[in-house]
Backbone as CSV, one residue per row, in Angstrom:
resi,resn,N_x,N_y,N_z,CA_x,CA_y,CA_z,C_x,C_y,C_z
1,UNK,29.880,39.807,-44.034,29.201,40.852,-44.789,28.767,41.953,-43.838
2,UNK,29.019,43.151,-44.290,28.757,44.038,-43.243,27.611,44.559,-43.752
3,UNK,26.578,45.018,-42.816,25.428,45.745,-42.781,25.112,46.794,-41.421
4,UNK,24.469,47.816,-42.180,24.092,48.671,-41.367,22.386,49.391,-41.942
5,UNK,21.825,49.269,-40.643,20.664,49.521,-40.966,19.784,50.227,-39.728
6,UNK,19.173,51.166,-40.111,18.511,52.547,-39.082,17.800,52.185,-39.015
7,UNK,17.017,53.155,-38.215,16.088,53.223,-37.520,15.154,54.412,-36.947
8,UNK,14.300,54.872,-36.871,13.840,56.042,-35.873,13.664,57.032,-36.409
9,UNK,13.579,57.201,-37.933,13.310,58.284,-38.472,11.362,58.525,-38.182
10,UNK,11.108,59.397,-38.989,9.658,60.257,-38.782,9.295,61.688,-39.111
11,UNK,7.836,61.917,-38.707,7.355,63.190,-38.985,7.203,63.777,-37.583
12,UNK,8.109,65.308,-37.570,7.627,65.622,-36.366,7.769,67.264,-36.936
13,UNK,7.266,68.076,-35.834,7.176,69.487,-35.930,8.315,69.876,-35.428
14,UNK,8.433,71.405,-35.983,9.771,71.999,-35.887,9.441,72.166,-34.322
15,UNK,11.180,71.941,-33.189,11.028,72.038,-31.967,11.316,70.484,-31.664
16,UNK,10.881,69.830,-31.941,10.490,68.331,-31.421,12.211,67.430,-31.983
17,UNK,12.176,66.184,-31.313,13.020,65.575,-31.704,12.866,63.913,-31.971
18,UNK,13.967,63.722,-32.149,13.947,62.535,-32.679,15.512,61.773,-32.327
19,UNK,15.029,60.341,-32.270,16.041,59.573,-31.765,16.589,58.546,-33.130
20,UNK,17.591,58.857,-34.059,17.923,57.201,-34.503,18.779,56.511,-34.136
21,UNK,18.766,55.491,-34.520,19.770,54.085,-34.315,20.097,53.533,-35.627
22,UNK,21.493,53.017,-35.724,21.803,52.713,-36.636,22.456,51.051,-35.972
23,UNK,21.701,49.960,-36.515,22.682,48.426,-36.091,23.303,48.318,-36.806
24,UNK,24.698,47.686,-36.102,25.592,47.215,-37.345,26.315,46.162,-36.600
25,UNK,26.555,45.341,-38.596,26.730,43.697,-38.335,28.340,44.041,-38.635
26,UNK,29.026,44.251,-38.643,30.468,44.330,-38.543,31.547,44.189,-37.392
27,UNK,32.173,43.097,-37.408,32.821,42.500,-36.842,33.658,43.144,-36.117
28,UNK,34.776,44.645,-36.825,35.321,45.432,-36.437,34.520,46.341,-35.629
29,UNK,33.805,46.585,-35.354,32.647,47.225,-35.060,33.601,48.901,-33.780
30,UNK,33.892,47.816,-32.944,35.039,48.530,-31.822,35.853,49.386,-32.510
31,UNK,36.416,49.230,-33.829,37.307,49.600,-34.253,37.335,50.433,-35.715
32,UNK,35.758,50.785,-35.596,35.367,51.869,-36.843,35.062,53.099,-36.445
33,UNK,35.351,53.898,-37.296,34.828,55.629,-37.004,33.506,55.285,-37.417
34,UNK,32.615,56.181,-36.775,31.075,55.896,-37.565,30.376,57.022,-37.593
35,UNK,29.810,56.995,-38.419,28.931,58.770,-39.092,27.834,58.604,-39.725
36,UNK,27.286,60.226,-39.180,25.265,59.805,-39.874,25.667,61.279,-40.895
37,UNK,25.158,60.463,-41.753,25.135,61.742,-43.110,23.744,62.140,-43.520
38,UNK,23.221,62.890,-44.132,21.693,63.432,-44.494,21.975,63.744,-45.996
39,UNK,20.623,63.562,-46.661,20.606,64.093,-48.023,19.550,64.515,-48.499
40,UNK,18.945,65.668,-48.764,17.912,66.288,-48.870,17.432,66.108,-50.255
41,UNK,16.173,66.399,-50.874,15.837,65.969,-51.749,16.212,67.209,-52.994
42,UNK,17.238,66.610,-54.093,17.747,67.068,-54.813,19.112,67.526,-54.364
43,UNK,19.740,67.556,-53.150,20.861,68.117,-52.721,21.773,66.897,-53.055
44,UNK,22.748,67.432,-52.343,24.429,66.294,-52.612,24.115,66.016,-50.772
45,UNK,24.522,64.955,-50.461,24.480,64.006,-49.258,25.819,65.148,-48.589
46,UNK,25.423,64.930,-47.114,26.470,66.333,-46.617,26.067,65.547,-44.820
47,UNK,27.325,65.640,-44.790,27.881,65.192,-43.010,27.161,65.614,-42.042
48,UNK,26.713,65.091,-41.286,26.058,65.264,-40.276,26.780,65.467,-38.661
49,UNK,27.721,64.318,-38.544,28.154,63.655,-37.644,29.293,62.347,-37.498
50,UNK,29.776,62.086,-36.356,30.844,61.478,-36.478,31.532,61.163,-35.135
51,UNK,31.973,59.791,-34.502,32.397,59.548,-33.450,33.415,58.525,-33.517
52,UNK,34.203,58.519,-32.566,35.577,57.881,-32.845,35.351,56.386,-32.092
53,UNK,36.789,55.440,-32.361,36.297,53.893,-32.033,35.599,54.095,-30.608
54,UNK,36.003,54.620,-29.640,35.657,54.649,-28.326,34.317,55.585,-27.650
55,UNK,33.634,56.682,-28.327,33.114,57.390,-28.212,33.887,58.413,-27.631
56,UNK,35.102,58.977,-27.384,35.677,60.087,-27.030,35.728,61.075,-27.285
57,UNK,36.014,61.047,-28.617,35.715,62.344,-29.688,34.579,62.631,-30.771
58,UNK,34.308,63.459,-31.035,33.124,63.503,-31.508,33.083,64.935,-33.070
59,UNK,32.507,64.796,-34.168,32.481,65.532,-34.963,31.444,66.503,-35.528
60,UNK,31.371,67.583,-35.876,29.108,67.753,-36.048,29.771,68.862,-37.381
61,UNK,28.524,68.848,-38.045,28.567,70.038,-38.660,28.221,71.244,-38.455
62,UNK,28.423,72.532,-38.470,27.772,73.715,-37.517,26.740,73.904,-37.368
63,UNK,25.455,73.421,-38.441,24.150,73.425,-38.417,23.625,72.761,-37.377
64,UNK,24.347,71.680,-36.894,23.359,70.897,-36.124,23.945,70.843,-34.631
65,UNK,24.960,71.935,-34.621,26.279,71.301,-33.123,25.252,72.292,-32.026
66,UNK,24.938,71.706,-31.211,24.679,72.261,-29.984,23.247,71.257,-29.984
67,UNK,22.539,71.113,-30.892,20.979,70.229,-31.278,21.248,68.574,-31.447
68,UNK,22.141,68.509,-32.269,22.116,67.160,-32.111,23.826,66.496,-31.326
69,UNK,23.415,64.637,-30.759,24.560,64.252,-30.195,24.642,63.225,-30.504
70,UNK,25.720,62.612,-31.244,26.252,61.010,-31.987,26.767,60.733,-30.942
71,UNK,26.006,59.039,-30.756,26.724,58.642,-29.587,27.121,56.839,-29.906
72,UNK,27.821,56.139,-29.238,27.659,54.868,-29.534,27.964,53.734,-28.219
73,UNK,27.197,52.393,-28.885,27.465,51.353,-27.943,27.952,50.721,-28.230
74,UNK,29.453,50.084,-27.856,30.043,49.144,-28.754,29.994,47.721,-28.316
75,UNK,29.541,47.590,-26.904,28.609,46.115,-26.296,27.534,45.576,-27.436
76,UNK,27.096,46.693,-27.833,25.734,45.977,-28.354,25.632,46.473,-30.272
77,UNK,26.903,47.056,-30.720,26.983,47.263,-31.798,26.073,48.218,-32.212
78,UNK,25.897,49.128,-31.665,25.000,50.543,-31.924,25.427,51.543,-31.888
79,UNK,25.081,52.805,-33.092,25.322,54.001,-33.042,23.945,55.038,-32.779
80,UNK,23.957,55.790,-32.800,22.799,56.706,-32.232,23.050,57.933,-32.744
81,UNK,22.033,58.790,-33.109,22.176,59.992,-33.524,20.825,61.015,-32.577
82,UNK,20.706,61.410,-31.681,19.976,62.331,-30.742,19.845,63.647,-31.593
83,UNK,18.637,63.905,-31.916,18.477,65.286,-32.678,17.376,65.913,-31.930
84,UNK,17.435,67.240,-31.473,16.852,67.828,-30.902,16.353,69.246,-31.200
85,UNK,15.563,70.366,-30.479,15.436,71.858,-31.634,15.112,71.174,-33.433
86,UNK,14.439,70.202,-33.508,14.352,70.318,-35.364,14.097,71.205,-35.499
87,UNK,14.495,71.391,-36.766,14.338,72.328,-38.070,13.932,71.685,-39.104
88,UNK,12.818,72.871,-40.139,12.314,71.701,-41.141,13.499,71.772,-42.219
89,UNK,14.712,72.657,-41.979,15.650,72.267,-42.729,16.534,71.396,-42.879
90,UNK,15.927,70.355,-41.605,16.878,69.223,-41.370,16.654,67.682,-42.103
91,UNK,15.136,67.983,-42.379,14.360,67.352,-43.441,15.573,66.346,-44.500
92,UNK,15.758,65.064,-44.199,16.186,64.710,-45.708,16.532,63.328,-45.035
93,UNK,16.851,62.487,-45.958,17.551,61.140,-45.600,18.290,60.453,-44.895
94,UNK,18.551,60.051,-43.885,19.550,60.142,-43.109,20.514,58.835,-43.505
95,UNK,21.550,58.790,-43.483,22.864,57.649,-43.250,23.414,57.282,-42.045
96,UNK,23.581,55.856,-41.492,24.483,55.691,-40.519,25.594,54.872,-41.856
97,UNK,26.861,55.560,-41.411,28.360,55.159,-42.647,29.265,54.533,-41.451
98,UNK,29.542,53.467,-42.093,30.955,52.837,-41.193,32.330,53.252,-42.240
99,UNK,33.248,53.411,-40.905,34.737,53.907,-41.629,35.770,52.975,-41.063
100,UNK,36.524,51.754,-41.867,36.469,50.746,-41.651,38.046,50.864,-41.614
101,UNK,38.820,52.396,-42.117,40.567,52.561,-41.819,40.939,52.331,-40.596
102,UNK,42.057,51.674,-40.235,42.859,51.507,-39.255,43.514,52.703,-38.821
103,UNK,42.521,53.911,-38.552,43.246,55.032,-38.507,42.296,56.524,-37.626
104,UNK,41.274,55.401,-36.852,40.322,56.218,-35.961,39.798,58.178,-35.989
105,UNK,40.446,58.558,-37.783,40.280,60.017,-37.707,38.750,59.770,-38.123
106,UNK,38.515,61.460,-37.490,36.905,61.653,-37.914,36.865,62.327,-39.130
107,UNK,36.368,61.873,-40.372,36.294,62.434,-41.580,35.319,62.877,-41.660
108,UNK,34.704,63.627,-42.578,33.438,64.310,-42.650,32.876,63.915,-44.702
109,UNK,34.050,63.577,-44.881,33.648,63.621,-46.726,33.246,62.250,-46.478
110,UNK,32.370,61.907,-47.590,31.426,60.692,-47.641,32.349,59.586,-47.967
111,UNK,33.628,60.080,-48.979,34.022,59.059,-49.647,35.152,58.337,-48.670
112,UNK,35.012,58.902,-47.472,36.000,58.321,-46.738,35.352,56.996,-45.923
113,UNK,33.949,57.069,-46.256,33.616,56.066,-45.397,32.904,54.748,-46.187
114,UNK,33.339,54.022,-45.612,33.577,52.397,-46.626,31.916,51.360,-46.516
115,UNK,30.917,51.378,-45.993,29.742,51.097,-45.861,28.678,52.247,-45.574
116,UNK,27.369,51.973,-45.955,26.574,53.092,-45.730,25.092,51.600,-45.381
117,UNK,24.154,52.448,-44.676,23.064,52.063,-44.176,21.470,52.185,-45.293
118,UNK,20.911,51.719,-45.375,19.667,52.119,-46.575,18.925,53.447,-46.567
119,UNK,19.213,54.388,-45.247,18.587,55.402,-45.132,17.371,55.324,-43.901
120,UNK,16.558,55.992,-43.709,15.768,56.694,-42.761,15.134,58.054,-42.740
121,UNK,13.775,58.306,-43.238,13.910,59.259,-44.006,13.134,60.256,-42.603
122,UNK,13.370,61.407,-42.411,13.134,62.233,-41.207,12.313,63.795,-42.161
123,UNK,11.295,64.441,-41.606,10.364,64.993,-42.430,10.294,66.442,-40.622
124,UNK,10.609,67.245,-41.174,9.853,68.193,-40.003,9.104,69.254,-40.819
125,UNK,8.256,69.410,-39.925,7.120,70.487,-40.157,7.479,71.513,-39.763
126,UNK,6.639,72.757,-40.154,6.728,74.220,-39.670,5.168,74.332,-38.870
C-alpha cells in the first residue's frame, strides 16, 4: 500500500521560508517521478514542482522558480520541497504526488500522477 505523507507546513511572514517533507512508503520509490502540488482555497490544485527518479532534472512553475527547490532522497525515501522569498500568494495546501509510470517524464497535470499525500497546509502573512 502506498502512502505519502508531509510534513513542515506553517504560518510564516511574507520573506520567510519554509521547509517540507513528504515520506513515502512505496516500494518503487527509486523509480517514481515525484511532485508537490498546492491548492488554494476555492482554486483548482495547480503544480508546484517536480523531480525525476534520480534527482537530475527538475520541474517548477514560473511563480515559484528561482524561490523554491524540489529535492529528493532516495536512501531514505524522501522528497523535499525548500520554499523560500514567501509570498502570501503562496498560501494554500500543499501535495507531495507520486508518479508511478515506467516512464521518468516530469508532468505537471495532476492527473498524471497516481498517489497523492493528505496535504500540509502553509499560511503566509503580509
Amino acid at each position: 500500500q502506498v502512502q505519502l505523507v508531509e510534513s513542515g507546513g506553517g504560518s510564516v511572514q511574507a520573506g520567510g521560508s519554509l521547509r517540507l517533507s513528504c515520506a513515502a512508503s512505496v516500494r518503487t520509490f527509486s523509480r517514481n517521478v515525484m511532485g508537490w502540488f498546492r491548492q488554494a482555497s476555492g482554486q483548482e490544485r495547480e503544480f508546484v514542482a517536480a523531480i525525476s527518479w534520480r534527482g537530475t532534472r527538475t520541474s517548477y512553475v514560473d511563480s515559484v522558480k528561482g524561490r523554491f527547490t524540489i529535492s529528493r532522497d532516495n536512501a531514505k525515501n524522501m522528497v523535499y520541497l525548500q520554499m523560500n522569498s514567501l509570498k502570501p500568494d503562496d498560501s494554500a495546501v500543499y501535495y507531495c504526488a507520486a508518479d508511478i509510470a515506467v516512464s521518468n517524464v516530469l508532468h505537471t497535470e495532476a492527473g498524471a500522477f497516481d498517489y497523492w499525500g493528505q496535504g500540509t497546509q502553509v499560511t503566509v502573512s503580509s
